[in-house]
C-alpha positions as CSV (number, residue, x, y, z in Angstrom):
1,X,43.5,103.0,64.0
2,X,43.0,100.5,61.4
3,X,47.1,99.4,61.2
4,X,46.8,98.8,65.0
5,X,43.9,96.2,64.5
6,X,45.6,94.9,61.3
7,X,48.7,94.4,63.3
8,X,46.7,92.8,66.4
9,X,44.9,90.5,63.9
10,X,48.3,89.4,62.3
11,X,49.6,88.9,65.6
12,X,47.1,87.0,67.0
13,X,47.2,84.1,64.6
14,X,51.2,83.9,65.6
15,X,52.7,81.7,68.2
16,X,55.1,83.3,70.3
17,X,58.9,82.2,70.6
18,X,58.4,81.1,74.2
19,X,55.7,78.8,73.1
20,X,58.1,76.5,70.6
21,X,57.1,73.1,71.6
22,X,60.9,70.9,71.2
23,X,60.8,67.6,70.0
24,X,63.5,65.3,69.7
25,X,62.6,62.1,67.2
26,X,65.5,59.4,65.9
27,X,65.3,58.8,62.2
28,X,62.6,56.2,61.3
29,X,60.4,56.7,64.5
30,X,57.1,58.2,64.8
31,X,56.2,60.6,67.5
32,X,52.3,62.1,68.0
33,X,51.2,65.0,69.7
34,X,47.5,66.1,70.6
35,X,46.8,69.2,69.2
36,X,43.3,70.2,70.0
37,X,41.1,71.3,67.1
38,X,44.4,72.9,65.1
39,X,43.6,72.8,60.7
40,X,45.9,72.7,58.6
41,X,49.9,72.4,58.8
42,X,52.9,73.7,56.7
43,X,57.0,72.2,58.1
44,X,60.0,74.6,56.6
45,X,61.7,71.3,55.4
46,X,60.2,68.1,54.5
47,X,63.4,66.4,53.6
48,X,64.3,66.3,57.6
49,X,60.6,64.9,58.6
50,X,57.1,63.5,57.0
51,X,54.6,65.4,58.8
52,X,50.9,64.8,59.3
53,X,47.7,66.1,61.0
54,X,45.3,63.4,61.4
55,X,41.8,63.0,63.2
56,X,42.6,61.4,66.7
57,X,39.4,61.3,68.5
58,X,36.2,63.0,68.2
59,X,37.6,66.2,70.6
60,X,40.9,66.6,68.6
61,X,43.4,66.0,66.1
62,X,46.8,64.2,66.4
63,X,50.2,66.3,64.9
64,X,52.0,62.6,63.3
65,X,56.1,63.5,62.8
66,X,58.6,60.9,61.3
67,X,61.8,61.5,61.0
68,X,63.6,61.2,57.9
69,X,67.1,63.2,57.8
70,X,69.1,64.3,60.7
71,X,68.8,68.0,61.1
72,X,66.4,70.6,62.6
73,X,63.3,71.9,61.3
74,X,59.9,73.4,62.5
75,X,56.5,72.7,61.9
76,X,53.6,74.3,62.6
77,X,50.1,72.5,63.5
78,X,47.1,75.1,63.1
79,X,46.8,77.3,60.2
80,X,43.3,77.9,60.1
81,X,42.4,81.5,61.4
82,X,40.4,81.3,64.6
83,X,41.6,77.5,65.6
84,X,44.3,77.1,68.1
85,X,48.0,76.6,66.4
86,X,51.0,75.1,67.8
87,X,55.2,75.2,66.6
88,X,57.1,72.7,67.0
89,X,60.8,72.6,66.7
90,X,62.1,69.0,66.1
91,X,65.6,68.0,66.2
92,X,65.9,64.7,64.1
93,X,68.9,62.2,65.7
94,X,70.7,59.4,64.5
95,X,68.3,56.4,64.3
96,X,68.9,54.2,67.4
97,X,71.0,50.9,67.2
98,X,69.3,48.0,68.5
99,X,71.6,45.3,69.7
């Protein structure tokens, strides 16, 4: 009985595949997302974005995402225990040309 609530606990505090958030940033632009009362965030690769959770108003916080590299990587805003968490998968293009 105690490895089924270990195994609900773990599984609890993890985001489902289905609820991968895409985002799609060019190199050199900045995209925000509101992510509710999420703490704490960890990214697989920080050479592809610079990634920050920052106070946005009073209700939530703001997940902040540059990109830097082209490439793929995910990020995910909520590592707290008991706080909401979200993943995001963010595809990093070619910076856009301006004419």
């Amino acid at each position: 009985m105690a490895r089924i609530a270990l195994l609900l606990c773990i599984l609890a505090g993890t985001a489902r595949a289905d609820d991968v958030v895409q985002l799609e940033v060019a190199v050199g632009e900045t995209i925000e997302r509101d992510v509710g009362f999420a703490m704490g965030m960890h990214c697989d690769d920080l050479a592809i974005v610079h990634a920050e959770l920052v106070a946005g108003t009073a209700e939530s916080n703001t997940f902040r995402v540059t990109g830097a590299a082209e490439g793929t990587t995910r990020c995910r805003a909520g590592t707290a225990p008991n706080r909401p968490a979200y993943v995001f998968e963010i595809h990093v293009v070619a910076a856009h040309h301006r004419p």
